[in-house]
N, C-alpha and C positions, 0 to 999 in steps of 0.2 A: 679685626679679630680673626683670628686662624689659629694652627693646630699647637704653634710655638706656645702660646698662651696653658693649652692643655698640659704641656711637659713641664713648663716652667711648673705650675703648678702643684704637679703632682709627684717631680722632684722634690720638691722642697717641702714635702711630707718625710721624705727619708733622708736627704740631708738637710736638717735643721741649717734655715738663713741666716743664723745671727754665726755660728760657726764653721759653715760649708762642713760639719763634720755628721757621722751617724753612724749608729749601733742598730744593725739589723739581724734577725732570728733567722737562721733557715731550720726550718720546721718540717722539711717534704720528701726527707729521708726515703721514707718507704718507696716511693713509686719507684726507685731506685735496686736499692736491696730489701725490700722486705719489712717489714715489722720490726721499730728500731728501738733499743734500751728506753724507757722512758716516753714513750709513745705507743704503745704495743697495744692499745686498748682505745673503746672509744670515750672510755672513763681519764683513761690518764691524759689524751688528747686536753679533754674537758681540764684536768685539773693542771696541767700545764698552761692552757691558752690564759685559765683566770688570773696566772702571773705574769704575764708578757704584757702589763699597760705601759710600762716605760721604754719596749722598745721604740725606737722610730718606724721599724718595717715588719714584719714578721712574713716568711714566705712559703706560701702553701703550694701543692696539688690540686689540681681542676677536680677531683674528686673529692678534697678535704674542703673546697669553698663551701659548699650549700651546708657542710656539718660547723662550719666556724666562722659563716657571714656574719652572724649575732656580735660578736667579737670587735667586727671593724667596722661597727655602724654608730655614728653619734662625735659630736666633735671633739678634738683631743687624741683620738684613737688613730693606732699605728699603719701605718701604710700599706697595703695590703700588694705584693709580691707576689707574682705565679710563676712556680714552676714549670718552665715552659718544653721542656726534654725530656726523655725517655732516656737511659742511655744503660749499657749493659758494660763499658767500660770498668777495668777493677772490680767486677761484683765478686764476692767468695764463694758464695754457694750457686752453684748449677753453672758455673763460670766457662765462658764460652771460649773458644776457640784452644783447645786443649792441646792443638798439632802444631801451636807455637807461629799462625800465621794470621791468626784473625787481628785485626787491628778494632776491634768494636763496633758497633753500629750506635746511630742514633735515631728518633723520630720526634717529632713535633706534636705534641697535645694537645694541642687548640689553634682557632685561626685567630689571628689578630684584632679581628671585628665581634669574636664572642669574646675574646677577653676585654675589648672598649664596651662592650656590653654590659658586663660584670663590674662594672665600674672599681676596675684593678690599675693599680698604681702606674706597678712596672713590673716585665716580663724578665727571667733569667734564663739564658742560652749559652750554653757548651760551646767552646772552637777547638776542636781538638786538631794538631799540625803535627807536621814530622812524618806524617805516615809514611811507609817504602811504596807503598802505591799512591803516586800524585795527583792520579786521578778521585782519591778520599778526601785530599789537603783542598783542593780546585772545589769539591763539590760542599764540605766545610764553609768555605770565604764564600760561596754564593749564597747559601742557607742563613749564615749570619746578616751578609748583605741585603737579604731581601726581610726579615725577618727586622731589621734597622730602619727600611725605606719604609716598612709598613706600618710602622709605628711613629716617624717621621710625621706620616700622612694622618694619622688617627691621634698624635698627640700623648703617646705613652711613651713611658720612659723604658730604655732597655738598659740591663745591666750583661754583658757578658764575662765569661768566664774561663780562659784560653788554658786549653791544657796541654802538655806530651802525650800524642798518642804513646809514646816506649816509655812513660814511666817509670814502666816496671822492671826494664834493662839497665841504670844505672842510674845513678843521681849526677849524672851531667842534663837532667830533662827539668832539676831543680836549681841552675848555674842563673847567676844575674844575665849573663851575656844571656840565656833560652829567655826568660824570665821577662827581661826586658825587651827581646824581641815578639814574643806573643802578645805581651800588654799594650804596646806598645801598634801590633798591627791593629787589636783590639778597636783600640783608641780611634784610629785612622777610619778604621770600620764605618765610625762614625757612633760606637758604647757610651750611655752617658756615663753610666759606672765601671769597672773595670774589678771584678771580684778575681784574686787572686792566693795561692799558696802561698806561707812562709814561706822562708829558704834558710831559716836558719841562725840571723843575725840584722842586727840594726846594720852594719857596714855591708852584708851582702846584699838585703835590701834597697837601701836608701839610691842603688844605681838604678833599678826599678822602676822606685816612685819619679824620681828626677826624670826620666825617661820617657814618660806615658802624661801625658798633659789632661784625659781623664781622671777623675778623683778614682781611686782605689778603696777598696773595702779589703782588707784582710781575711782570708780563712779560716775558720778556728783548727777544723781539722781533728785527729783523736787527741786525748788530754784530758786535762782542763780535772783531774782528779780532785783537785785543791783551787777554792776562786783565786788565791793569790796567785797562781801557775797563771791562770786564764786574764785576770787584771796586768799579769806582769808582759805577755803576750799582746795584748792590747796599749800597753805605755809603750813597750819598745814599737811595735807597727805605727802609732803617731812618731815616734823620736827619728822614725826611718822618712815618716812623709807620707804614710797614708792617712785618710781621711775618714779613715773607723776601719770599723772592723764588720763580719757576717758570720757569727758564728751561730753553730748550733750543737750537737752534744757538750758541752761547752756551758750549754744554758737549759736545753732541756731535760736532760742528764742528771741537775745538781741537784742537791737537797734543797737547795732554794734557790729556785731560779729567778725571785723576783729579787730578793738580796743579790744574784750575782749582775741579773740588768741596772741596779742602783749603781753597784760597781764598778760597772763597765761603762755606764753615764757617769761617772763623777773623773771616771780616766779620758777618756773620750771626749769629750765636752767641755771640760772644765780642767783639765791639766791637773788633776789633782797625781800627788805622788803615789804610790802605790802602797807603800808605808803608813799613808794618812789617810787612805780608802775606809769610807766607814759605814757598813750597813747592815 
């Protein structure tokens, strides 16, 4: 008996065994940017959470646990996901580094022994590469690395999440060749998940998924105006090779976000076409 036993397990709350596949919420917007569409309250919080029973995961802030433990208690119920970063990357308002040289910062929210406390799934962790100072990229791979051994050692599952630090300088930071090599270090890291950005296309993708011998989770990302937009995002990311998707405005956004988790289950899960999606 040892800690392999714990991950197995508590993987296999968010990727469903009979599939290897899974439809996960990220829910943890705010600690991020702020107070977001559709979560802005502690009411809507509340009236969101009561449609999320089909996700597999749903993933909160260290602060939103003790408001939405009720949630993920009793069997059947979604996997419960912590937010495990801080980060100030892309925020819009109060947005840091104005002289064109900040490359972002991050911090860590919890230590790995109160989230095994918490009796949390799996942790999600930022890699952000490419900085012009390599001494961000070196101090990135060792935050992720320890942050893997330590969950190795306690039996939680880590999902990471590799980004461009230059995003914002051109869409060569959304190229399969970038794409596949962050995921791809990701993997190596030792992630059992791999959450990643579109890029745009089943064929630019698909070198990606091939690529990262982690299961991938998909991004939702902004969108998702129409569930068909959001189902149809979700069929192509399987047709490409990943193994669901993590979306969140997307789902808690919608007018019905328990119609669009049926949706996303019946794409995800069950290969249904998007045409004959029905909920």
């Amino acid at each position: 008996m040892d800690s392999r036993t714990g991950k197995k397990i508590r993987l296999g709350r968010l990727l469903n065994p009979s599939t290897q596949r899974g439809v996960v919420v990220a829910a943890s917007h705010g600690v991020m940017s702020g107070p977001p569409s559709g979560l802005k309250t502690r009411a809507e919080i509340a009236d969101v959470f009561a449609q999320l029973d089909l996700a597999d995961g749903v993933m909160v802030s260290p602060g939103m646990v003790p408001l939405t433990e009720d949630f993920f208690v009793g069997r059947g119920r979604p996997g419960l996901v912590l937010h495990l970063d801080w980060k100030n990357h892309g925020r819009r308002i109060y947005t840091p580094g104005t002289d064109g040289r900040s490359e972002g910062v991050l911090a860590q929210l919890a230590t790995m022994e109160e989230v095994a406390a918490s009796g949390i799934d799996a942790v999600m962790t930022y890699l952000y590469l490419g900085q012009r100072d390599s001494t961000l990229e070196r101090a990135e791979i060792e935050r992720n690395a320890r942050i893997v051994r330590d969950a190795e050692r306690l039996g939680l599952a880590v999902i990471i999440e590799p980004r461009s630090a230059l995003e914002a300088e051109g869409d060569e930071a959304f190229s399969p060749e970038v794409l596949s090599l962050y995921c791809r270090i990701s993997a190596d890291i030792g992630a059992d998940i791999v959450k990643v950005i579109w890029n745009g296309s089943v064929e630019r993708f698909a070198p990606v998924a091939q690529t990262c011998f982690a299961p991938i989770l998909v991004a939702g990302g902004p969108g998702g105006e129409s569930p068909e937009e959001t189902f149809q995002l979700a069929a192509d990311s399987i047709e490409a090779g990943a193994a669901g998707v993590m979306f969140g405005r997307r789902v808690f956004r919608a007018e019905d976000p328990a119609g669009v988790l049926a949706g996303l289950r019946q794409v995800v899960h069950h290969d249904v076409p998007v045409s004959e999606v029905s909920v």
